[in-house]
Biopython code that builds the backbone (N, CA, C, O; Angstrom):
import numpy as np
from Bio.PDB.StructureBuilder import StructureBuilder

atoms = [
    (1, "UNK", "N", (13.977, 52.651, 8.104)),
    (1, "UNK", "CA", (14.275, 51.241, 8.068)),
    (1, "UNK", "C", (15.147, 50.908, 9.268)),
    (1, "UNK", "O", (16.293, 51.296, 9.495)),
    (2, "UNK", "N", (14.532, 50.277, 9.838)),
    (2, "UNK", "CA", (15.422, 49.841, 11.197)),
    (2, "UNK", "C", (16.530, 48.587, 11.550)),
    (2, "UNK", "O", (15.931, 47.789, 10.830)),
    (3, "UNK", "N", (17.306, 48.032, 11.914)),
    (3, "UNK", "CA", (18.299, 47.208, 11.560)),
    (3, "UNK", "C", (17.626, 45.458, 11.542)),
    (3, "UNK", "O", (18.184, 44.381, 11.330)),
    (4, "UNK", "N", (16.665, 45.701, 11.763)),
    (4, "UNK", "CA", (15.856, 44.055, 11.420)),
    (4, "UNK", "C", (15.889, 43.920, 10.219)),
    (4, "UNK", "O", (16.556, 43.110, 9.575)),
    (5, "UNK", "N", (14.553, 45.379, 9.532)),
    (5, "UNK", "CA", (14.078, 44.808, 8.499)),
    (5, "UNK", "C", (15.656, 44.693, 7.346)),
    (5, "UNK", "O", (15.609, 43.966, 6.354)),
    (6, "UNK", "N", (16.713, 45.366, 7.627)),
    (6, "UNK", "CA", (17.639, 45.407, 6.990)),
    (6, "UNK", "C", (18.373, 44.475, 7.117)),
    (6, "UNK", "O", (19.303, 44.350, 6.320)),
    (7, "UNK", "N", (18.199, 43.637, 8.047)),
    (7, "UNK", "CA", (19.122, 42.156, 8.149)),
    (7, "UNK", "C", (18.290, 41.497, 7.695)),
    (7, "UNK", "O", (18.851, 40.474, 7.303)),
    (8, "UNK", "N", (16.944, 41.427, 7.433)),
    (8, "UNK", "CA", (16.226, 40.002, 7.057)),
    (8, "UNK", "C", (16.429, 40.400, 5.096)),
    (8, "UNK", "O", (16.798, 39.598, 4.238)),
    (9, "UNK", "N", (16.016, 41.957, 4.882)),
    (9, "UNK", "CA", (16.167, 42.148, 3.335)),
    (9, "UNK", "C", (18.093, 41.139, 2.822)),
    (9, "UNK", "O", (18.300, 40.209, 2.042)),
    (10, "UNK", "N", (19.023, 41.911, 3.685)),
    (10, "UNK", "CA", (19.893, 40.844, 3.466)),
    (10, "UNK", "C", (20.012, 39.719, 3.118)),
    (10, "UNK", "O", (20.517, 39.277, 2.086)),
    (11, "UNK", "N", (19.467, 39.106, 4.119)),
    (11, "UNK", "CA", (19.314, 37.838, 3.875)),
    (11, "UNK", "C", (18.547, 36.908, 3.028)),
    (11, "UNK", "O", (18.832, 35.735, 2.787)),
    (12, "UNK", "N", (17.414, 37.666, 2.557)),
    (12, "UNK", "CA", (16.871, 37.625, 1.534)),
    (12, "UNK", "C", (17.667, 37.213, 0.425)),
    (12, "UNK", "O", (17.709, 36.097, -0.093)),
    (13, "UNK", "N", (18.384, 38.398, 0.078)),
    (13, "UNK", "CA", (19.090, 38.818, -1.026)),
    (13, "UNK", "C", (20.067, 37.855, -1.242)),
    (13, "UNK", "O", (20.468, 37.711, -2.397)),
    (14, "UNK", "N", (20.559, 37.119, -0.291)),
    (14, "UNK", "CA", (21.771, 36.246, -0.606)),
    (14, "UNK", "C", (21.179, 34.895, -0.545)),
    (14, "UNK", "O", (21.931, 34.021, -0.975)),
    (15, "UNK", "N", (19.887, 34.450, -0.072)),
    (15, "UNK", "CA", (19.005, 33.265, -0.487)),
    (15, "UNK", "C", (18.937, 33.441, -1.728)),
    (15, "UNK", "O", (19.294, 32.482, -2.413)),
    (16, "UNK", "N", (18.516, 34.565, -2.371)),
    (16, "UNK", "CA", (18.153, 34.511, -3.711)),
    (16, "UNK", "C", (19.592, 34.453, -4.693)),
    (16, "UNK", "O", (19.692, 34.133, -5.878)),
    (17, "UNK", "N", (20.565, 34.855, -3.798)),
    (17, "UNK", "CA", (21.620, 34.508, -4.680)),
    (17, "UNK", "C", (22.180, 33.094, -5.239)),
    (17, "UNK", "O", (22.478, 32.657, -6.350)),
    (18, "UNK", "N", (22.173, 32.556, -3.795)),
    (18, "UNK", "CA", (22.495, 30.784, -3.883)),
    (18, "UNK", "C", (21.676, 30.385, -4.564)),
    (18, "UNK", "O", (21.938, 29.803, -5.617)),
    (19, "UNK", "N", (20.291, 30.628, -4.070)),
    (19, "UNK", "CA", (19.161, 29.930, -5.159)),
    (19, "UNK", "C", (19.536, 30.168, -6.651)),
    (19, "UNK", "O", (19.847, 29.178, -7.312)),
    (20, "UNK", "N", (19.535, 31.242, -7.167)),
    (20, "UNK", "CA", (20.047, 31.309, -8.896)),
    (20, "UNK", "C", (21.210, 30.976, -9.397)),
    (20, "UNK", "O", (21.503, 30.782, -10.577)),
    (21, "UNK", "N", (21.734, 30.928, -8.643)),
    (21, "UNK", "CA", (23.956, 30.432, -9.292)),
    (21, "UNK", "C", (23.887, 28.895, -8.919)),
    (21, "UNK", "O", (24.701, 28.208, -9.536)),
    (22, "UNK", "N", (23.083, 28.237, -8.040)),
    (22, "UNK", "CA", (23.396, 26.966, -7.743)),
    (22, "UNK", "C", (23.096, 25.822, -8.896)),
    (22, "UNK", "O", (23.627, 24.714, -8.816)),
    (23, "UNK", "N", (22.440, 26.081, -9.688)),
    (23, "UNK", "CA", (21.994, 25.493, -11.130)),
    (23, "UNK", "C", (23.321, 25.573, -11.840)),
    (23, "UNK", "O", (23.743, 24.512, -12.300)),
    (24, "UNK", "N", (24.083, 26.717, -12.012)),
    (24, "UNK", "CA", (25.190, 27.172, -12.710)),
    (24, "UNK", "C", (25.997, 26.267, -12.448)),
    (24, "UNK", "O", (26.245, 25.375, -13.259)),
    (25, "UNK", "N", (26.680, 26.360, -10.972)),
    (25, "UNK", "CA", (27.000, 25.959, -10.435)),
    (25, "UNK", "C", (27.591, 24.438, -10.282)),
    (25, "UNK", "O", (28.727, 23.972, -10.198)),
    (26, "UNK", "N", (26.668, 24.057, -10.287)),
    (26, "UNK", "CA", (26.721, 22.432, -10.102)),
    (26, "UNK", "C", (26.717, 21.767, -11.727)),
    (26, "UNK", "O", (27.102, 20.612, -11.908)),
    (27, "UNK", "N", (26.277, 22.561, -12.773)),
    (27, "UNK", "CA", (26.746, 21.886, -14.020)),
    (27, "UNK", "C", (28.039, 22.108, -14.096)),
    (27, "UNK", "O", (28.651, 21.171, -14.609)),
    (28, "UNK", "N", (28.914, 23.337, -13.654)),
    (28, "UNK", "CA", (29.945, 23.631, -13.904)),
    (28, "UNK", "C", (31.346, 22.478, -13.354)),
    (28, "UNK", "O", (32.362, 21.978, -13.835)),
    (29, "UNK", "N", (30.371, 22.499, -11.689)),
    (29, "UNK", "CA", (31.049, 20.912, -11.009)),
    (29, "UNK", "C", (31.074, 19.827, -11.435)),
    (29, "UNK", "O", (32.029, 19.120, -11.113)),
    (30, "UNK", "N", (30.171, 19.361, -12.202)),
    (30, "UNK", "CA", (29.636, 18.303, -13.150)),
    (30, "UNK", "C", (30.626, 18.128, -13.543)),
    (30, "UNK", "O", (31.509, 17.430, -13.045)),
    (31, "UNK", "N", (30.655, 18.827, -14.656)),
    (31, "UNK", "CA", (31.053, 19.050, -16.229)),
    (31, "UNK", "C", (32.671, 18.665, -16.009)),
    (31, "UNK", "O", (33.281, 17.707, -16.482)),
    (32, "UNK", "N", (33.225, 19.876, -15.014)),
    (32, "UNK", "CA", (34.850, 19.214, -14.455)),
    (32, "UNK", "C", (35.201, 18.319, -13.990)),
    (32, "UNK", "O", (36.311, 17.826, -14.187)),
    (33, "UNK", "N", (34.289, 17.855, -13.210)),
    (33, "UNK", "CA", (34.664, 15.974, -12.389)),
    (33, "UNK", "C", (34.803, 15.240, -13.787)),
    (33, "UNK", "O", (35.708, 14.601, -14.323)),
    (34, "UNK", "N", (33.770, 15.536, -14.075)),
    (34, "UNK", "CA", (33.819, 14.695, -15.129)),
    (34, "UNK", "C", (35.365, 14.389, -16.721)),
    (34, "UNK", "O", (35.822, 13.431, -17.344)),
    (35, "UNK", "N", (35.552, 15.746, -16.667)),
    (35, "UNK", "CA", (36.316, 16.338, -18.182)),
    (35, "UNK", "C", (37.936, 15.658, -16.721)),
    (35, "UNK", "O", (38.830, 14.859, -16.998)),
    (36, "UNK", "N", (37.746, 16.273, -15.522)),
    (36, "UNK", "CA", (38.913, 15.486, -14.713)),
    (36, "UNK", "C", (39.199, 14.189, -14.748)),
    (36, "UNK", "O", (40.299, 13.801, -15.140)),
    (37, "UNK", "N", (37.986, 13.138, -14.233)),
    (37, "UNK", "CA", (37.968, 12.216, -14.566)),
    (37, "UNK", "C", (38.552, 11.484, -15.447)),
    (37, "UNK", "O", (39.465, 10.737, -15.097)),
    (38, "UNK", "N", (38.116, 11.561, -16.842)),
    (38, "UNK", "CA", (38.208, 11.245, -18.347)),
    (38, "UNK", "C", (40.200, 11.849, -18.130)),
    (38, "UNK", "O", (41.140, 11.058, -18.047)),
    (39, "UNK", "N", (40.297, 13.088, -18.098)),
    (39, "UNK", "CA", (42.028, 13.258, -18.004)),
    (39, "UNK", "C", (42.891, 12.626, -17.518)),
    (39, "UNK", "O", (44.049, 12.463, -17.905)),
    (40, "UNK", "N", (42.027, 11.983, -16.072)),
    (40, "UNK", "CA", (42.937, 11.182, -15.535)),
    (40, "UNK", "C", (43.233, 9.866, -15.687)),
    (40, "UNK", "O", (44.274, 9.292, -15.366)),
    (41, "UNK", "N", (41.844, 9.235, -16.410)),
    (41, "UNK", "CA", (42.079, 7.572, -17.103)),
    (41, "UNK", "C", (42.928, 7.877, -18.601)),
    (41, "UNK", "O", (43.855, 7.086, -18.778)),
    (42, "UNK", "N", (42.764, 8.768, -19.544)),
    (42, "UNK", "CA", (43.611, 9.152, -20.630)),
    (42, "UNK", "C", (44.792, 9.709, -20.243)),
    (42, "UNK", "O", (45.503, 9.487, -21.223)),
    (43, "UNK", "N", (45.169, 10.037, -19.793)),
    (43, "UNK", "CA", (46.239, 10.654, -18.739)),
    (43, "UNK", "C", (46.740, 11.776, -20.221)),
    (43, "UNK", "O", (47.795, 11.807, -20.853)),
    (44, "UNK", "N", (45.884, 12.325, -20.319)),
    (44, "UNK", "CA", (45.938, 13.995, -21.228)),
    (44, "UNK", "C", (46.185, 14.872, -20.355)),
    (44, "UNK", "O", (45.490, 14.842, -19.339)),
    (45, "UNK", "N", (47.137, 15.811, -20.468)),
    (45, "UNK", "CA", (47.076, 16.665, -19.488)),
    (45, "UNK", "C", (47.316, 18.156, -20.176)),
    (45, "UNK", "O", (48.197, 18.953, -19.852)),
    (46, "UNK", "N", (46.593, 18.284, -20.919)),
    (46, "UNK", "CA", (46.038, 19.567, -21.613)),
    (46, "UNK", "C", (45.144, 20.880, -21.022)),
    (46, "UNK", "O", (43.923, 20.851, -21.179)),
    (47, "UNK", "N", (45.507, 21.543, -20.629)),
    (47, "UNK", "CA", (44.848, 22.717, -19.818)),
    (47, "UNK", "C", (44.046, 23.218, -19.822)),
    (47, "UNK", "O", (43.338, 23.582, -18.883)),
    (48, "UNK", "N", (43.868, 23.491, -21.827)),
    (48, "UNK", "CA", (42.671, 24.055, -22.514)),
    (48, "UNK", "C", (41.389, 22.903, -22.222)),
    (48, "UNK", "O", (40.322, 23.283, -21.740)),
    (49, "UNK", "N", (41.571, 21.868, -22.476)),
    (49, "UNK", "CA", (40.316, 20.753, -21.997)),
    (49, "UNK", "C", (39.672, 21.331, -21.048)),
    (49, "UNK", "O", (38.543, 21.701, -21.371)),
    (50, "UNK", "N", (40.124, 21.627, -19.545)),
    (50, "UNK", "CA", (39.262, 21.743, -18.750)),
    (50, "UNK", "C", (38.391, 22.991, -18.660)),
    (50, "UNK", "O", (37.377, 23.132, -17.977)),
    (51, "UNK", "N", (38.859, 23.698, -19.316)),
    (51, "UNK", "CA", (37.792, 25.337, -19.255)),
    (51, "UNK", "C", (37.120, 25.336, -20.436)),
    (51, "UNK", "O", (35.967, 25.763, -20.373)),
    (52, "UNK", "N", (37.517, 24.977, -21.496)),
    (52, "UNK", "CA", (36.737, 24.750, -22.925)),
    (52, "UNK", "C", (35.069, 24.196, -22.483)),
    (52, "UNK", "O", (34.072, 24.918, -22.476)),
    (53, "UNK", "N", (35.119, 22.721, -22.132)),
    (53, "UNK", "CA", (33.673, 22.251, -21.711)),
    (53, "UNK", "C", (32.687, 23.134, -20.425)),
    (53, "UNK", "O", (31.470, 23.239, -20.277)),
    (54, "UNK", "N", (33.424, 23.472, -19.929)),
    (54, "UNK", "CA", (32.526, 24.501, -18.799)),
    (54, "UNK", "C", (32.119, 25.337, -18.739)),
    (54, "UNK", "O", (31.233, 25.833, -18.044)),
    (55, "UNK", "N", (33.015, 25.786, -19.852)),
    (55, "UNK", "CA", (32.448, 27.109, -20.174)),
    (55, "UNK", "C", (31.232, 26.786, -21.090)),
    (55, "UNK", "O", (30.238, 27.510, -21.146)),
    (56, "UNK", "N", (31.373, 25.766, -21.726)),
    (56, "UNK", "CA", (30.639, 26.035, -23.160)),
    (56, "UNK", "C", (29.644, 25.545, -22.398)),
    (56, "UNK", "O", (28.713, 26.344, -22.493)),
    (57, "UNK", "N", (29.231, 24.283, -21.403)),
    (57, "UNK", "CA", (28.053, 23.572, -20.441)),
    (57, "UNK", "C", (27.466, 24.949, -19.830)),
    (57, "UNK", "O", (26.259, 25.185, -19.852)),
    (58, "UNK", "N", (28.287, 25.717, -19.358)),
    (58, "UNK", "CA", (27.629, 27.063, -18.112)),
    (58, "UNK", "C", (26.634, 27.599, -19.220)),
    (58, "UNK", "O", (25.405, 27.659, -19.243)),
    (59, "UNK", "N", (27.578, 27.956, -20.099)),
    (59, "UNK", "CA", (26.337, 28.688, -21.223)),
    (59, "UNK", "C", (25.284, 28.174, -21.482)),
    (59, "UNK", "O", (24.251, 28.843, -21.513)),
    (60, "UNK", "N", (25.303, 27.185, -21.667)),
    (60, "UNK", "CA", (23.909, 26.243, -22.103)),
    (60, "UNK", "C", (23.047, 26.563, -21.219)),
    (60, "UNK", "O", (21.998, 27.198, -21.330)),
    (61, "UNK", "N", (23.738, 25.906, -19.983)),
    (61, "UNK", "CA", (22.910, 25.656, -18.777)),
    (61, "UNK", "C", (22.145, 27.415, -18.934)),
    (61, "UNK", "O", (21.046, 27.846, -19.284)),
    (62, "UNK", "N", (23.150, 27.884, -18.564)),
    (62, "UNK", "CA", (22.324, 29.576, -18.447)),
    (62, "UNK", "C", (21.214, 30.028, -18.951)),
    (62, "UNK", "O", (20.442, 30.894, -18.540)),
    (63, "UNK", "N", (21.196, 29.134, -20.201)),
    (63, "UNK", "CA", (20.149, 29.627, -21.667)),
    (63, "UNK", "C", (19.692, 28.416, -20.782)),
    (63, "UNK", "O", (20.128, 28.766, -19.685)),
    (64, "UNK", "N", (19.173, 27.391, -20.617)),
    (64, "UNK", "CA", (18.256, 26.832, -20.178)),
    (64, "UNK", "C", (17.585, 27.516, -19.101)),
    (64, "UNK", "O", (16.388, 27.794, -19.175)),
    (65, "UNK", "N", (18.407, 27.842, -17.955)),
    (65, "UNK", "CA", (18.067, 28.475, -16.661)),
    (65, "UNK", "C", (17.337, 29.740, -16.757)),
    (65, "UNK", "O", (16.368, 30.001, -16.045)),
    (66, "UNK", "N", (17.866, 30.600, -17.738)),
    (66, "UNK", "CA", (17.381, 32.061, -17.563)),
    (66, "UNK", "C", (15.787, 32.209, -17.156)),
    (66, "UNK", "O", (15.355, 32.751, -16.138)),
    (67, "UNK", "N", (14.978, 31.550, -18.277)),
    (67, "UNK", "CA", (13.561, 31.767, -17.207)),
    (67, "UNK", "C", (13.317, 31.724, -16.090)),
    (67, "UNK", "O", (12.845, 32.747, -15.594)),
    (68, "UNK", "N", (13.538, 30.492, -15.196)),
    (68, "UNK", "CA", (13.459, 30.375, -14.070)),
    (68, "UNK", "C", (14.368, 31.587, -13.414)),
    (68, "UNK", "O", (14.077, 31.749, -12.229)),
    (69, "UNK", "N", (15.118, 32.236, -13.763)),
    (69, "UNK", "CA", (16.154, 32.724, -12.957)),
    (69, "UNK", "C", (15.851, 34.075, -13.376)),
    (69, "UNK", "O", (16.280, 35.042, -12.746)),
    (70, "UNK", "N", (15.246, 34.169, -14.246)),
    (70, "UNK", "CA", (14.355, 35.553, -14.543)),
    (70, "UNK", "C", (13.156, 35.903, -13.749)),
    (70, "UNK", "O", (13.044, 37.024, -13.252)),
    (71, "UNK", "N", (12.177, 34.902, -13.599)),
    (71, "UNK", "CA", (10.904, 34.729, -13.027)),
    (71, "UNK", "C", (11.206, 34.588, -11.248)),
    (71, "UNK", "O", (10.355, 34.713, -10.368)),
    (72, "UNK", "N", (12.431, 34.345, -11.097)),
    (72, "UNK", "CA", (12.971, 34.058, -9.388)),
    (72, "UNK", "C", (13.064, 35.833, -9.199)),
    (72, "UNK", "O", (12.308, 36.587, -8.586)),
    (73, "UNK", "N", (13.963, 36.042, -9.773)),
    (73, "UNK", "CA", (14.527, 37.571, -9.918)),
    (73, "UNK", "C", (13.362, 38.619, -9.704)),
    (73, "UNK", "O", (13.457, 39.485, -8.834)),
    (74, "UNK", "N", (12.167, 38.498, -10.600)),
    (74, "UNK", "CA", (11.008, 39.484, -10.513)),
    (74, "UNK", "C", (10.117, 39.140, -9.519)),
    (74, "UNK", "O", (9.187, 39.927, -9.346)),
    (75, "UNK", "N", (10.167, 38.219, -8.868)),
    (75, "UNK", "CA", (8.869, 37.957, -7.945)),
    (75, "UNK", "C", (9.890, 38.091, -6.297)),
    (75, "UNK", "O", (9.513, 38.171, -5.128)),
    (76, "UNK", "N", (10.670, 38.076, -6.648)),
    (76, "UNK", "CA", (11.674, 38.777, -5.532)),
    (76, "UNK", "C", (11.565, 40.318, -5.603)),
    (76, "UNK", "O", (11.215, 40.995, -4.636)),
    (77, "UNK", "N", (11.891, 40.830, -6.818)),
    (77, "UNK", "CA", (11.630, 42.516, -6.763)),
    (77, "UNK", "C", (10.485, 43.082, -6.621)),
    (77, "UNK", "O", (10.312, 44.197, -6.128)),
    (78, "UNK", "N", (9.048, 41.838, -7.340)),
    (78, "UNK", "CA", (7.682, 42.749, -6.824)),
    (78, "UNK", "C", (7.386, 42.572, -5.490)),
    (78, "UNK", "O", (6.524, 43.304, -5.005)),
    (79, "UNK", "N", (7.983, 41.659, -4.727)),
    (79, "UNK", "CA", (7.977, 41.240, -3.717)),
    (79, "UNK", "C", (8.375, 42.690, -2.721)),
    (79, "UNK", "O", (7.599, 43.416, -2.099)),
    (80, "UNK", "N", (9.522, 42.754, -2.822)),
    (80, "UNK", "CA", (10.082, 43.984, -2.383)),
    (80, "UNK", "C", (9.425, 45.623, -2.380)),
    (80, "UNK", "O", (9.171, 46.393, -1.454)),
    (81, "UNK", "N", (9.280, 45.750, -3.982)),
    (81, "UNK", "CA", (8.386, 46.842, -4.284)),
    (81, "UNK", "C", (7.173, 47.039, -3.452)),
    (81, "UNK", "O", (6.879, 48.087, -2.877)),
    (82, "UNK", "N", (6.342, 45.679, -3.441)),
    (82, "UNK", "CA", (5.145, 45.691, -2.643)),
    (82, "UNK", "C", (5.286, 45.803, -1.365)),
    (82, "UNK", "O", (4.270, 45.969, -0.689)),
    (83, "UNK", "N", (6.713, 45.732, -0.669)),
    (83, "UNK", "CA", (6.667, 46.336, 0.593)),
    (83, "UNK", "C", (6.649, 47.380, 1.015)),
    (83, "UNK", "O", (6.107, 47.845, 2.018)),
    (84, "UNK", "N", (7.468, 47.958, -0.015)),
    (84, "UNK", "CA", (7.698, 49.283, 0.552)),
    (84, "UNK", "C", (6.840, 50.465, 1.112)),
    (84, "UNK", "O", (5.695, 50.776, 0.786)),
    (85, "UNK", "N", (7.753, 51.112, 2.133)),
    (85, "UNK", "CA", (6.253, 52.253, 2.895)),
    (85, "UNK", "C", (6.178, 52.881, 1.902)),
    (85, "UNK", "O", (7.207, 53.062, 1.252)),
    (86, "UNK", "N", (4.781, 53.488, 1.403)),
    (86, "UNK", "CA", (4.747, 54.779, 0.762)),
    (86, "UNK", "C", (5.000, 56.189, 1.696)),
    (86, "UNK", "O", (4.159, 56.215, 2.594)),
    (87, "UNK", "N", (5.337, 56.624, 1.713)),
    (87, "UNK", "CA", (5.443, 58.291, 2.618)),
    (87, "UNK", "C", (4.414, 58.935, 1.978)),
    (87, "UNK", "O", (4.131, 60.095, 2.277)),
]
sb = StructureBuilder()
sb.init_structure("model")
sb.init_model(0)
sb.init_chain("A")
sb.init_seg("    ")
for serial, (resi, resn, name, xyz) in enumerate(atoms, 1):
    if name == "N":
        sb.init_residue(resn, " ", resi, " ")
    sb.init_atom(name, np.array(xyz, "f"), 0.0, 1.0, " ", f" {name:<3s}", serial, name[0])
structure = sb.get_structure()
């Protein structure tokens, strides 16, 4: 393996990373603007509020996401597999 194909597999690998966490991701951003928001017109300033909903949204989201993020995951690895040299 020569230092190309090993910089492009890289790079690969971290496309496919952003691609699967960015779903996560952005509900998680959501979810806090939002739960911030709401804190700051109620002017609550309770700590537990803000990790309680994000956490519990990430999960969801996750269980929604997992197929796609399952089916991203394997067609990336047969992808890979199918490259490889045989010796």
């Amino acid at each position: 393996m020569n230092s190309e194909i090993a910089l492009d597999l890289g790079r690969q690998v971290l496309f496919l990373i952003l691609k699967v966490s960015l779903p996560l991701l952005c509900v998680g951003l959501i979810v806090g603007v939002s739960v911030s928001i709401l804190q700051a017109v109620t002017q609550i300033q309770e700590m537990t509020l803000t990790f309680v909903p994000k956490i519990i949204a990430v999960i969801i989201a996750a269980i929604f996401f997992m197929p796609w993020i399952i089916s991203q995951m394997m067609t990336f690895t047969q992808r890979m597999l199918g490259e490889m040299p045989i010796p």
